[in-house]
KEDREN-682127 format. One record per residue (C-alpha): x, z, y. Coordinates in Angstrom, 2 decimals, decimal comma, padded with zeros to 5 digits. Example, Ala and Ser with C-alpha at 12.3 -4.5 7.8 and 13.67 -1.06 7.14 Angstrom:
REM KEDREN-682127
         u         w         v
    012,30    007,80   -004,50
    013,67    007,14   -001,06
REM end
This chain:
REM KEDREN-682127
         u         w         v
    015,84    146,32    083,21
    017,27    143,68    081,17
    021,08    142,65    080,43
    021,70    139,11    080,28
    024,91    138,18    079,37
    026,72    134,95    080,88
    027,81    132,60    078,28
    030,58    130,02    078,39
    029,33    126,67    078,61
    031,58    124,29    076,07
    030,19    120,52    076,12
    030,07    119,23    072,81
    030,29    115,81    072,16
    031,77    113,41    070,14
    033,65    110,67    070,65
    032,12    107,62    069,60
    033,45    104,09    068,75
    033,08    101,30    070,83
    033,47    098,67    068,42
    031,05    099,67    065,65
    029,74    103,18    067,26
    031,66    105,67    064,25
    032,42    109,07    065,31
    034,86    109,87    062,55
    038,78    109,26    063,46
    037,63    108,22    066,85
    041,22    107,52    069,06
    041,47    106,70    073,04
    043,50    104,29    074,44
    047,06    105,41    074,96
    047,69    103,12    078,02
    047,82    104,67    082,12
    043,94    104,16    083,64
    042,19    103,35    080,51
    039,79    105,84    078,45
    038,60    103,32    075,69
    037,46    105,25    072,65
    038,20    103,26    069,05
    038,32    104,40    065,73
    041,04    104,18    063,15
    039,76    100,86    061,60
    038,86    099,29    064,68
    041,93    100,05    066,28
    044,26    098,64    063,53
    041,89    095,26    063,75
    042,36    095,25    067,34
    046,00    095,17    066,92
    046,69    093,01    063,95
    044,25    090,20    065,83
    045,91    090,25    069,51
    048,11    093,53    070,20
    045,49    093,92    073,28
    043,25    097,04    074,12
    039,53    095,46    073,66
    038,88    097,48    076,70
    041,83    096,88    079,33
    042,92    093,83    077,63
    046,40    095,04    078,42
    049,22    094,66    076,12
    050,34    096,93    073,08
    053,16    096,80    070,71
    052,70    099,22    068,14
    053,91    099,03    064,66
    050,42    099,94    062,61
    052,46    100,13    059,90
    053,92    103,75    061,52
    050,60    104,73    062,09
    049,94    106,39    057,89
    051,07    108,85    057,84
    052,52    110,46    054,50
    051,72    113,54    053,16
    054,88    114,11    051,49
    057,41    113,92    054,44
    059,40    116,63    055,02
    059,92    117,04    058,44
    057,80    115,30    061,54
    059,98    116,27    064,04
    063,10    114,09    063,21
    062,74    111,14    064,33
    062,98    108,04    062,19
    065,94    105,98    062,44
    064,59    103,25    060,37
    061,77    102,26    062,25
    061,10    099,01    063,36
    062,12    097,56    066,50
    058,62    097,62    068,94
    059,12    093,95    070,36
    057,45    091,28    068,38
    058,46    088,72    066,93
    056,65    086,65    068,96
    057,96    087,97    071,91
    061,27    087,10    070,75
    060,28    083,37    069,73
    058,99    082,83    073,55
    062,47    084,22    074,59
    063,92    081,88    073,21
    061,83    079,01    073,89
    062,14    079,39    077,50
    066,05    079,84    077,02
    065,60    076,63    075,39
    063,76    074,79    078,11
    066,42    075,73    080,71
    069,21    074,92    078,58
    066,97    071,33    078,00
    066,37    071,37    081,83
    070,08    071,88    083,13
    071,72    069,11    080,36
    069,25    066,83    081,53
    070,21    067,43    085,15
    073,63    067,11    084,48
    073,02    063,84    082,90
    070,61    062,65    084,97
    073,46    063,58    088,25
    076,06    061,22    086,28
    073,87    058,66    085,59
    072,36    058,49    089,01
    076,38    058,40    090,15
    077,24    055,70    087,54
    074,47    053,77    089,12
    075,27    054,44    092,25
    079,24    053,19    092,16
    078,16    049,95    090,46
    075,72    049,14    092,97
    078,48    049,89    095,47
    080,64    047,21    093,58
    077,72    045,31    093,99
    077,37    045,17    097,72
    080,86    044,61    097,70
    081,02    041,95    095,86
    078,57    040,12    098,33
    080,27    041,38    101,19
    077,38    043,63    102,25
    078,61    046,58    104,52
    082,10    047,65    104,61
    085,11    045,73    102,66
    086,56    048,81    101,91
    084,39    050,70    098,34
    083,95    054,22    099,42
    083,09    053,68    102,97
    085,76    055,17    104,72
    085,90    053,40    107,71
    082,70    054,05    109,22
    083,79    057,42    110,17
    081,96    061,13    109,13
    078,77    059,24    108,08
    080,92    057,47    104,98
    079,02    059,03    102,31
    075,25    058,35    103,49
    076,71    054,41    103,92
    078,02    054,73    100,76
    075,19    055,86    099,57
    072,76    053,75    101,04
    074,71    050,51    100,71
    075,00    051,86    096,90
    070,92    051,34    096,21
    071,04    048,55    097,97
    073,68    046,93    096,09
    072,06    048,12    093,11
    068,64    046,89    093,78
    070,19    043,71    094,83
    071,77    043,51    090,76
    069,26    044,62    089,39
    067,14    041,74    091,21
    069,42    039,46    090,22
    069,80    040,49    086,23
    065,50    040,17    085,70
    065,42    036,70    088,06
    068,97    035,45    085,48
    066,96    036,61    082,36
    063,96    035,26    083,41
    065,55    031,72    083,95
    067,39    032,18    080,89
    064,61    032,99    078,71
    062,69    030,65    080,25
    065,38    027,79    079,38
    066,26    028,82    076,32
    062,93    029,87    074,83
    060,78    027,17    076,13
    058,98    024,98    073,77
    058,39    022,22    076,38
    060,77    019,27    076,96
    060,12    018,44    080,18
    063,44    016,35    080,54
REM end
C-alpha cells in the first residue's frame, strides 16, 4: 500500500504589466471595481500625462512625488504634515473659472435688466409724447393690468423712436452728405 500525501495547491503567478508586460514592481489599481495591473514606471507616466487609470479611465490625484520612498526616514507611521494638498492645480484653476463665468453671467444680467428698463421708460416717454395709450406715464389708470400696458406701450414707443432716429439720420445724411445738387 502506498501513502500519498495531499499537498497544498498555491498558484503562482506573477503579476504582469499592462503597459509594457514587466513583472518587476508590478502595482494594481487602487480605485473600487478596477484590477488593472501597472508597474512602477508605467504608473508614474500614467499619472504625470492625465491623472487617469489607463484601464478605468477614472480619475486619480496622487502626488508621485510621495510615492519614493526614503530609506532614511525614521518613522512610517507618523504621518506627514507637510505633504501636499491632493487637489490639483488644475482643479483649482476650473474652480475658479466657473466662479468667474457666473460672476460674468449675473453682472451682465444685472446690466442687461437696467438697460432693458432704461429702454423701456424712454420708449414710454415716447408713446407719450405722441399721445399713444394712456396720458398718464406709468399706466395707472387702466386698472391691475398697468404694468403689461406699460410695458407694451413701452416697446412700442420705443420702436416707434427708434424708427424715427434711422428714417431722421437717413434724411440727414442723405442731405448733408450728398454730392448731387439737384436744386
Amino acid at each position: 500500500m502506498e501513502i500519498v500525501r495531499t499537498a497544498e495547491i498555491k498558484p503562482q503567478f506573477n503579476l504582469e504589466c499592462h503597459c509594457c508586460t514587466s513583472t518587476e514592481d508590478v502595482h494594481i489599481c487602487e480605485l473600487d471595481n478596477c484590477d488593472y495591473p501597472l508597474c512602477s514606471t508605467c504608473k508614474e507616466k500614467a499619472l504625470k500625462l492625465e491623472h487617469k487609470c489607463p484601464g478605468c479611465r477614472r480619475s486619480i490625484i496622487i502626488d508621485i512625488s510621495d510615492t519614493d520612498t526614503d530609506s532614511d526616514s525614521e518613522d512610517d507611521s507618523e504621518p506627514d504634515l507637510d505633504r501636499k494638498c491632493k487637489c490639483s492645480d488644475h482643479n483649482i484653476d476650473t474652480i475658479f473659472r466657473f466662479l468667474q463665468d457666473f460672476i460674468f453671467s449675473v453682472g451682465l444680467l444685472i446690466v442687461g435688466t437696467g438697460v432693458f428698463a432704461i429702454l423701456l421708460m424712454m420708449g414710454r416717454l415716447v408713446s407719450t409724447i405722441f399721445k399713444i395709450g394712456p396720458s398718464d406715464y406709468w399706466c395707472l389708470s387702466l386698472g391691475e393690468y398697468a404694468w403689461g400696458f406699460f410695458i407694451g406701450y413701452g416697446i412700442l414707443g420705443f420702436l416707434l423712436g427708434f424708427l424715427i432716429i434711422c428714417c431722421g439720420g437717413g434724411l440727414l445724411f442723405k442731405c448733408l452728405c450728398s454730392e448731387e445738387d439737384g436744386y
